[in-house]
BALOBA-1460 file (C-alpha; in Angstrom, 3 decimals):
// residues 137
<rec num="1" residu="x" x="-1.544" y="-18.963" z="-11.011"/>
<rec num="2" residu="x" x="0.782" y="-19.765" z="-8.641"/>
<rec num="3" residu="x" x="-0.138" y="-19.134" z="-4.434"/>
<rec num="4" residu="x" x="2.523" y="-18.655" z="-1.659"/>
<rec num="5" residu="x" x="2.462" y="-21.590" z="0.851"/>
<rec num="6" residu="x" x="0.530" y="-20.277" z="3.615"/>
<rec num="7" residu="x" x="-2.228" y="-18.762" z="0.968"/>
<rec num="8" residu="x" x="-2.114" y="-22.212" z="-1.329"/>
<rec num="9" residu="x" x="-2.414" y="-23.973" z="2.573"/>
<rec num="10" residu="x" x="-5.346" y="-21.696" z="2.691"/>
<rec num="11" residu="x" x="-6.780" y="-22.197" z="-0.320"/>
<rec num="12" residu="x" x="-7.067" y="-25.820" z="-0.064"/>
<rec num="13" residu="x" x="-8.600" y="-25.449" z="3.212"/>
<rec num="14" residu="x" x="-11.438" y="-22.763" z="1.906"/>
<rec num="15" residu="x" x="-12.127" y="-25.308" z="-0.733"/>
<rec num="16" residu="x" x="-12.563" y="-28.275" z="1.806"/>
<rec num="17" residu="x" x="-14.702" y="-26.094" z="3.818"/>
<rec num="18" residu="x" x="-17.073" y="-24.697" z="0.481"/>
<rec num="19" residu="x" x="-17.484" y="-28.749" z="-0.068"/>
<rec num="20" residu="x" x="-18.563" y="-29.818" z="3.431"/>
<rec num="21" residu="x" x="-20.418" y="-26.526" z="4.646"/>
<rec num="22" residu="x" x="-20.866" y="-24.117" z="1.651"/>
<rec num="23" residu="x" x="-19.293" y="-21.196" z="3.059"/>
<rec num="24" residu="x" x="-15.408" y="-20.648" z="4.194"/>
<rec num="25" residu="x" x="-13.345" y="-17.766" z="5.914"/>
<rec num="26" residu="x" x="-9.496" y="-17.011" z="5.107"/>
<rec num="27" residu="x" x="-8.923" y="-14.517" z="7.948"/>
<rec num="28" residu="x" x="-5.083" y="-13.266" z="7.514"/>
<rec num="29" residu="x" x="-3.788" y="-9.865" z="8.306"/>
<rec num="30" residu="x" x="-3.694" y="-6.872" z="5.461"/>
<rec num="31" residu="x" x="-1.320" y="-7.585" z="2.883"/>
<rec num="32" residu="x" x="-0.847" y="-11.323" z="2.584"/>
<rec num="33" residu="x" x="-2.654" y="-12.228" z="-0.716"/>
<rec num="34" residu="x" x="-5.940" y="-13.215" z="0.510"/>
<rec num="35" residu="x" x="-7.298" y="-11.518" z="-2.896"/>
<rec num="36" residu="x" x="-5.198" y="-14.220" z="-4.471"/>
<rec num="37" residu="x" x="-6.989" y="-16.888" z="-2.861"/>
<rec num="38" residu="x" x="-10.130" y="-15.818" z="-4.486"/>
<rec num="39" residu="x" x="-8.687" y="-14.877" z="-7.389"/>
<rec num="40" residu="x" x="-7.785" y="-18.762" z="-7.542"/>
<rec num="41" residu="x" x="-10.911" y="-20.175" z="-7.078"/>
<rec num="42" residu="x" x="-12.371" y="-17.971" z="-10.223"/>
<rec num="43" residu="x" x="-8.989" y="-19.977" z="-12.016"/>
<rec num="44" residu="x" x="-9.892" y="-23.274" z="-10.557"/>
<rec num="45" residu="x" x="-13.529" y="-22.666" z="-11.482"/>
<rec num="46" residu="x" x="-14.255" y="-20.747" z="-15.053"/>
<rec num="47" residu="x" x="-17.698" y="-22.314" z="-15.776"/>
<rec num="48" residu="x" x="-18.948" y="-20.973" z="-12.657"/>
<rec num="49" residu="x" x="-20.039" y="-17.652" z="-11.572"/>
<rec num="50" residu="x" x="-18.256" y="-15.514" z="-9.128"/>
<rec num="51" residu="x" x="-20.089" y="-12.429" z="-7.226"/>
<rec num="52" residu="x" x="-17.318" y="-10.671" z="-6.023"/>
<rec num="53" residu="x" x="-17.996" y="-7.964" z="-3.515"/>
<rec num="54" residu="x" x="-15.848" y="-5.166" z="-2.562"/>
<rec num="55" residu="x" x="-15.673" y="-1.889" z="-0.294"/>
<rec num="56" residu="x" x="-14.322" y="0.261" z="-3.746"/>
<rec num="57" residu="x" x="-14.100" y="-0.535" z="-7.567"/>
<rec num="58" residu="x" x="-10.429" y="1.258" z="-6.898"/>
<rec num="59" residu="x" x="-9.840" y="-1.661" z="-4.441"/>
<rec num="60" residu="x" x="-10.684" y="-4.343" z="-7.152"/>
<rec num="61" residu="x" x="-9.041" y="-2.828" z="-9.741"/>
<rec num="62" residu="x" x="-5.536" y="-2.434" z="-7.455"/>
<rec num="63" residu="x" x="-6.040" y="-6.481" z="-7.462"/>
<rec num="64" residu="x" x="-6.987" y="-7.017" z="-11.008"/>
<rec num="65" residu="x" x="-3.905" y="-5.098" z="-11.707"/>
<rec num="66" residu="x" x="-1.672" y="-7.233" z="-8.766"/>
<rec num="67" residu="x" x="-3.049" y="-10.319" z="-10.361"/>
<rec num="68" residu="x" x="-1.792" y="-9.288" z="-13.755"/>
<rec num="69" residu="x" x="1.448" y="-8.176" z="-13.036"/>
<rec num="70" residu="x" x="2.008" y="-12.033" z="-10.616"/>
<rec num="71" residu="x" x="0.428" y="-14.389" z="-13.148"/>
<rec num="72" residu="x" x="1.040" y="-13.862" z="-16.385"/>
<rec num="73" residu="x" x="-1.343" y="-11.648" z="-17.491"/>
<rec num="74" residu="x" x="-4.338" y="-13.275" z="-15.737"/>
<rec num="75" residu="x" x="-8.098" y="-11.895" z="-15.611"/>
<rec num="76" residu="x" x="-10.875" y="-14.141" z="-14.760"/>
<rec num="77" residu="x" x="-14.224" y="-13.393" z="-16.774"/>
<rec num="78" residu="x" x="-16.230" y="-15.353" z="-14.771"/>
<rec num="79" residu="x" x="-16.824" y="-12.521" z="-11.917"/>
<rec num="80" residu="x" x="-19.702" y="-9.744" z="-11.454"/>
<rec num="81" residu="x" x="-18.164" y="-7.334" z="-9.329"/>
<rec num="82" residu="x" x="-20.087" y="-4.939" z="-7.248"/>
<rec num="83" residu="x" x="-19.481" y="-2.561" z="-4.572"/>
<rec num="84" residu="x" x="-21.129" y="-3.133" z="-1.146"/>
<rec num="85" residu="x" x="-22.699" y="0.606" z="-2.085"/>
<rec num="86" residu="x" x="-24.012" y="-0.790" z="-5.282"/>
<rec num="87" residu="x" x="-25.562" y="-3.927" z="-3.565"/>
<rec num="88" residu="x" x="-27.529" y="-1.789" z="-1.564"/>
<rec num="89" residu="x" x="-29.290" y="-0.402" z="-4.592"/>
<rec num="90" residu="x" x="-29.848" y="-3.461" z="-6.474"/>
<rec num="91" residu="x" x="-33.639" y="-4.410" z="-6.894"/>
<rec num="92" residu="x" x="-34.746" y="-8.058" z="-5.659"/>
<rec num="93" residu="x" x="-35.377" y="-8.771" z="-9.845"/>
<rec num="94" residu="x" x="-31.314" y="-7.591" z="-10.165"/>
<rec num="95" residu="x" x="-30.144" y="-9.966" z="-7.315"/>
<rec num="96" residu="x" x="-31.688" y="-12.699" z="-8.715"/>
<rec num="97" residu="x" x="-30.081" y="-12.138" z="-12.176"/>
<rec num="98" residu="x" x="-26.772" y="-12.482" z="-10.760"/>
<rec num="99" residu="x" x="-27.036" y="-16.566" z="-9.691"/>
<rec num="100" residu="x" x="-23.678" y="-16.713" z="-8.641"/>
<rec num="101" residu="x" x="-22.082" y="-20.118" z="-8.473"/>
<rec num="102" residu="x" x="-20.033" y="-18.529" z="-5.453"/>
<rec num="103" residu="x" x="-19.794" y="-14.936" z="-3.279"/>
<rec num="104" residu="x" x="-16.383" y="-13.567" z="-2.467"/>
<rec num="105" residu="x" x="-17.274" y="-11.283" z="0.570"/>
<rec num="106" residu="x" x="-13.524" y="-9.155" z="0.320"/>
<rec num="107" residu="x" x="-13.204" y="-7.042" z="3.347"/>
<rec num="108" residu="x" x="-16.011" y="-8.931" z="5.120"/>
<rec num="109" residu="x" x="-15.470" y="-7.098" z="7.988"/>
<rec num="110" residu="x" x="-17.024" y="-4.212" z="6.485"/>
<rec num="111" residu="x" x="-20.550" y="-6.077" z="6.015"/>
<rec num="112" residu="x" x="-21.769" y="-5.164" z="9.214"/>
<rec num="113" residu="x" x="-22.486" y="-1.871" z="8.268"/>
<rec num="114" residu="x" x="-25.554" y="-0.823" z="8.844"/>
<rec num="115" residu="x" x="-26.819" y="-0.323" z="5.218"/>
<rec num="116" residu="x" x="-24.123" y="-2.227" z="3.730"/>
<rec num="117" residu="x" x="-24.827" y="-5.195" z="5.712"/>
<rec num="118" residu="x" x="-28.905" y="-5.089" z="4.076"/>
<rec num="119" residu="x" x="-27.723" y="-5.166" z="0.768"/>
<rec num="120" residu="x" x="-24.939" y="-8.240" z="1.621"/>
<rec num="121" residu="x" x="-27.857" y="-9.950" z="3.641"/>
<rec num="122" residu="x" x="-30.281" y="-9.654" z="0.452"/>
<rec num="123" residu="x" x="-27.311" y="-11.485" z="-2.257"/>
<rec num="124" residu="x" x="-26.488" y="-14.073" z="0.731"/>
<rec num="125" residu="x" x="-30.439" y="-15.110" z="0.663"/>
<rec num="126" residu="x" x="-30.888" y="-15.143" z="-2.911"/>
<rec num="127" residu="x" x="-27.789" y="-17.108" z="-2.854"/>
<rec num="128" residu="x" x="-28.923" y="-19.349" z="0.287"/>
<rec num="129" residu="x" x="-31.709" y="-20.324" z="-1.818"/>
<rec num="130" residu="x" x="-29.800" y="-21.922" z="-5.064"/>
<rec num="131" residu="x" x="-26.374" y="-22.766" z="-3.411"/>
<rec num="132" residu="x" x="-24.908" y="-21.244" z="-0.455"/>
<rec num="133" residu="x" x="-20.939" y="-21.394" z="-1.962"/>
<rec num="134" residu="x" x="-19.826" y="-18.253" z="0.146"/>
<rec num="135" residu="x" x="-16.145" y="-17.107" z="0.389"/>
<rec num="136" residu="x" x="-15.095" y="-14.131" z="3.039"/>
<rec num="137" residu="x" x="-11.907" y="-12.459" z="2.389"/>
C-alpha cells in the first residue's frame, strides 16, 4: 500500500521510534490517514500479531472498507480487533491469549476513560511483559 507523504514521513518515524523505545505516537488531526499508518505496519509486518483497539467495530470496519477501496483490495489477517468496551470484559487468561507482536491504540485519546482506560491498562501490562511494541493512533 501506498502512504501520502506526510503519513509515509510518519510512518517511518513511528517505526524508528517502536525500534529505539517500543512505543510511538502519530498525533495528526481527524481525517488524515493515520488508520493508514497502522494499517501499514500490519503490511510491513504479516508474521506478527497486531491488537488493534478501537472506540466501535463500525469505526474499524469504515477503515477496513477505506483500506480496500485505496489499495487494491487489501486486508491484513494478522490483527485481533477489539473494542475498548470489549477489553474491559476480557479475563486476565483472554489477555494473555492475545500475545500481540504490537498494540494499535486508534483514538488513544479515548483511553482515559475511566473504565476504558482499566481494560487498555490490563493489554498494555500483559504486553509490557513480552514486548512493549505499542502504536497510538
Amino acid at each position: 500500500m501506498n502512504l501520502f507523504e506526510h503519513n509515509k514521513t510518519a510512518y517511518e518515524a513511528a517505526v524508528r521510534m517502536l525500534t529505539e523505545r517500543g512505543k510511538a505516537a502519530v498525533i495528526h488531526p481527524t481525517g488524515t490517514g493515520k488508520s493508514f499508518i497502522g494499517f501499514k505496519l500490519c503490511e510491513d509486518n504479516p508474521d506478527k500479531t497486531i491488537c488493534w483497539l478501537s472506540p466501535s467495530r463500525y469505526i474499524y470496519l469504515t477503515q477496513l472498507g477505506n483500506l480496500a477501496e485505496t489499495s487494491d483490495g487489501y486486508q491484513p489477517e494478522n490483527v485481533k480487533f477489539y473494542t475498548y468496551a470489549k477489553l474491559m470484559n476480557v479475563t486476565e487468561d483472554e489477555i494473555s491469549e492475545i500475545k500481540p507482536d504490537y498494540i494499535i491504540l486508534d483514538e488513544f485519546h479515548r483511553c482515559g476513560a475511566e473504565l476504558w482506560g482499566a481494560g487498555v491498562g490490563n493489554i498494555i501490562i500483559e504486553q509490557m511483559i513480552f514486548k512493549d511494541r505499542i502504536v497510538k493512533l
